[in-house]
C-alpha positions in Angstrom: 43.6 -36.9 -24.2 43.4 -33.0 -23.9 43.5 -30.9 -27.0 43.6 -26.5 -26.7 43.4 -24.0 -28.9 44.0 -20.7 -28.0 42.7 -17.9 -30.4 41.7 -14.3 -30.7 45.2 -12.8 -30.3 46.3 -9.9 -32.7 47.7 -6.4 -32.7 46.2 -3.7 -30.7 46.7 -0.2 -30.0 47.6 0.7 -26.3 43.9 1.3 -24.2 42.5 -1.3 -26.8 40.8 -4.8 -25.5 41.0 -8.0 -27.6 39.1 -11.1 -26.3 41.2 -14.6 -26.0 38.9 -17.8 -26.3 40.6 -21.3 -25.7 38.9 -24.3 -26.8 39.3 -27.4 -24.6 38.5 -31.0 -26.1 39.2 -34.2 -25.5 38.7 -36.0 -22.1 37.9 -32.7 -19.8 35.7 -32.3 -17.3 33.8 -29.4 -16.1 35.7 -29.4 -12.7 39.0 -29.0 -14.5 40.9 -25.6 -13.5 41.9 -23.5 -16.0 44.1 -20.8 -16.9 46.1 -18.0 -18.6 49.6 -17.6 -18.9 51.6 -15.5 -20.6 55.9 -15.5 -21.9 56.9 -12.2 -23.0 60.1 -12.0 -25.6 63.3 -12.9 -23.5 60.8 -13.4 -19.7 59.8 -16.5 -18.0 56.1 -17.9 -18.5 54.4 -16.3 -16.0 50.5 -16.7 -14.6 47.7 -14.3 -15.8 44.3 -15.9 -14.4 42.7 -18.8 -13.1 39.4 -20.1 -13.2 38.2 -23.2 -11.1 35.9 -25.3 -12.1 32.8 -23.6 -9.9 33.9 -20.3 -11.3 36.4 -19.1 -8.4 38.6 -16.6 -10.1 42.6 -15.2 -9.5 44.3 -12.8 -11.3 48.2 -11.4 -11.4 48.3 -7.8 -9.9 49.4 -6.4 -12.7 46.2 -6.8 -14.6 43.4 -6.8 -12.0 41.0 -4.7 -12.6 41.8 -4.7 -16.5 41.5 -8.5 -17.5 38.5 -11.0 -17.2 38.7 -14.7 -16.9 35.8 -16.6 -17.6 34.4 -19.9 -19.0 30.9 -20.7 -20.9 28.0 -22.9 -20.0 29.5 -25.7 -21.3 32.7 -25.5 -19.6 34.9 -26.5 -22.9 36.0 -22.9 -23.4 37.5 -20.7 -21.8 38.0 -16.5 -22.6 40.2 -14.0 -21.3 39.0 -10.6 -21.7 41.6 -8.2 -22.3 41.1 -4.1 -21.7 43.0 -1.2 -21.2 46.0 -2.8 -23.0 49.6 -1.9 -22.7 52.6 -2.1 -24.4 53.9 -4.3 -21.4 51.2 -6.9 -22.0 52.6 -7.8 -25.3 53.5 -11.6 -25.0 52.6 -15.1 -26.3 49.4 -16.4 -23.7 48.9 -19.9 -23.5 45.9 -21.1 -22.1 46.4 -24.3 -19.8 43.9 -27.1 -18.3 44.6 -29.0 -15.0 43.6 -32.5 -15.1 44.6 -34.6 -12.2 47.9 -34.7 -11.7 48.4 -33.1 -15.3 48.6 -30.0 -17.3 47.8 -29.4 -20.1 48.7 -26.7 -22.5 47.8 -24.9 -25.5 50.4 -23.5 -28.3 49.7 -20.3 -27.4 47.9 -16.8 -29.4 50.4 -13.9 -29.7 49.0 -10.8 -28.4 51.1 -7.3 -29.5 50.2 -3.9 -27.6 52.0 -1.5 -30.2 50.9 2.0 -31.2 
């Protein structure tokens, strides 16, 4: 019913910004929240961003002020802009759709911070 595609991911230098864009298809709406999350190599899956369906944002301490949730006209995509990058926000991010009583996840983009 819900199909997402995360891309964008890649390797970046430490104080570099890459821009995550997850595609959303299927039966969606425009209300759905959506969101960011992120599993680093041997860590838990842990939460990034939000973004509610009237454009209400949250982010995770440790990359306020550095990251940027947001989602296009449309509402069937959804970005996460990434700056000031550090090694510690190396990790696979995932992007995930709330539907109901359902969630809806993406197979995730790997994003390496590596000088």
């Amino acid at each position: 019913q819900v199909q997402l595609v995360e891309s964008g991911g890649g390797l970046v230098q430490p104080g570099g910004s890459l821009r995550l864009s997850c595609a959303a298809s299927g039966s969606i709406f425009s209300s759905n929240a959506m969101g960011w999350y992120r599993q680093a190599l041997g860590k838990q899956r842990e939460l990034v961003a939000t973004i509610t369906g009237i454009g209400v944002t949250a982010y995770a301490d440790s990359v306020k002020g550095r990251f940027t949730i947001s989602r296009d006209g449309a509402k069937n995509t959804v970005y996460l802009q990434m700056n000031s990058l550090k090694p510690e926000d190396t990790a696979l991010y995932y992007c995930k759709l709330t539907r109901g009583a359902m969630n809806y996840w993406g197979k995730g983009t790997l994003v390496t911070v590596s000088s």
